[in-house]
C-alpha positions as CSV (number, residue, x, y, z in Angstrom):
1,X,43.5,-83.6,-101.5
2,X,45.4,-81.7,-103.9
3,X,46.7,-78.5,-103.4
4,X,43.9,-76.1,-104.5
5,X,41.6,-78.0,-102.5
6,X,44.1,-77.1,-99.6
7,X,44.4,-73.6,-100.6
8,X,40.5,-73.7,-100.4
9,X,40.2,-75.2,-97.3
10,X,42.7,-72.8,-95.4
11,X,41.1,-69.8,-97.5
12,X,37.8,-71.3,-95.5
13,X,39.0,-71.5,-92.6
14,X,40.4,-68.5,-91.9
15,X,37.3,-66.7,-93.2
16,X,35.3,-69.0,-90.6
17,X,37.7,-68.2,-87.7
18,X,38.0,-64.5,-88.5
19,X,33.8,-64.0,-88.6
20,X,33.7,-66.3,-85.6
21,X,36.0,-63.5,-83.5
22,X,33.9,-60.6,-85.0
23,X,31.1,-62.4,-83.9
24,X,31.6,-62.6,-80.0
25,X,30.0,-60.4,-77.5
26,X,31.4,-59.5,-74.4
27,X,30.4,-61.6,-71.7
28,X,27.4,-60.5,-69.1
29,X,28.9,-62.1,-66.1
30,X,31.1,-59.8,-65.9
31,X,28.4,-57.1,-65.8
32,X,26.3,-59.4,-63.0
33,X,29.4,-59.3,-61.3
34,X,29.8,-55.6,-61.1
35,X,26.4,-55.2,-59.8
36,X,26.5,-57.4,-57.3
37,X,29.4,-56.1,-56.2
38,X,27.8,-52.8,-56.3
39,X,24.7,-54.0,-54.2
40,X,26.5,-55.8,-52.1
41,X,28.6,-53.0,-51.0
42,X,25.5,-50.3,-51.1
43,X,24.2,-52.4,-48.5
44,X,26.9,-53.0,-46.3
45,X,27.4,-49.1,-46.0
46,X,23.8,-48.4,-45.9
47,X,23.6,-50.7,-42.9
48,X,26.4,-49.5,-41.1
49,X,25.1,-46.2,-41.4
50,X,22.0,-47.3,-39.7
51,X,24.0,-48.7,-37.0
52,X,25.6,-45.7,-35.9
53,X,22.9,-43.5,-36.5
54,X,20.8,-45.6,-34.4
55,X,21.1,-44.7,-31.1
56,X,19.1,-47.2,-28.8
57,X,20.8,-50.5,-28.1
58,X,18.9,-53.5,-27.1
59,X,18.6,-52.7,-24.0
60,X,17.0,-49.5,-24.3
61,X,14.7,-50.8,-26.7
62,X,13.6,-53.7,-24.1
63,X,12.7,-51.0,-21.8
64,X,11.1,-48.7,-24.2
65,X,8.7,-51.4,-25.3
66,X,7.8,-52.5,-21.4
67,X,7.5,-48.9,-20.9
68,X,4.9,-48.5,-23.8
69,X,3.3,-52.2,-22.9
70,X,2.6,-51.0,-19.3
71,X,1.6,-47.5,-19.8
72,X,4.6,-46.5,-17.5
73,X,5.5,-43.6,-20.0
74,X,8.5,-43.2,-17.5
75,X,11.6,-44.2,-19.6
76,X,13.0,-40.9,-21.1
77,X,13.9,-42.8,-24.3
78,X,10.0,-43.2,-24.2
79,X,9.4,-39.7,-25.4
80,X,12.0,-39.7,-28.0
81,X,11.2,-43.1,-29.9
82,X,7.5,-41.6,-30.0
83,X,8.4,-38.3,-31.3
C-alpha cells in the first residue's frame, strides 16, 4: 500500500468511526430499568398502605366469616365489614 492509499484508508476510517458514534441511540434498558424500579416501589408502598389501613387481622376476619356463615350476626366487627 502506498501512502495515499493509507491516507485514504485512515481518511475512511475515521469518517466510518465518527458516523458510527453519531449513529447510536441511548440504550432502552436503562429506561426498563427505571420503570421497574418505579413499579416495583409503587407497589411496595401501595401495599404497605393497605396494611396499615386495614384494620382486621386474621383473626378477626375468621370470625367475621363464621359469623356471616352462621347467621350469628354477633361479632361487632360484623357490622362494620358490612357497612
Amino acid at each position: 500500500m502506498n501512502l495515499k492509499q493509507s491516507q485514504q484508508t485512515d481518511s475512511l476510517h475515521g469518517e466510518l468511526e465518527t458516523s458510527l458514534q453519531e449513529s447510536k441511540k441511548p440504550s432502552r434498558r436503562f429506561g426498563w430499568k427505571v420503570l421497574a424500579i418505579c413499579l416495583t416501589l409503587a407497589i411496595v408502598i401501595g401495599s404497605t398502605a393497605f396494611a396499615i389501613a386495614n384494620e382486621l387481622n386474621r383473626s378477626d376476619v375468621k370470625a367475621v366469616y363464621r359469623d356471616i356463615t352462621k347467621k350469628k350476626f354477633s361479632n361487632d366487627k360484623t357490622a362494620e365489614v358490612l357497612q
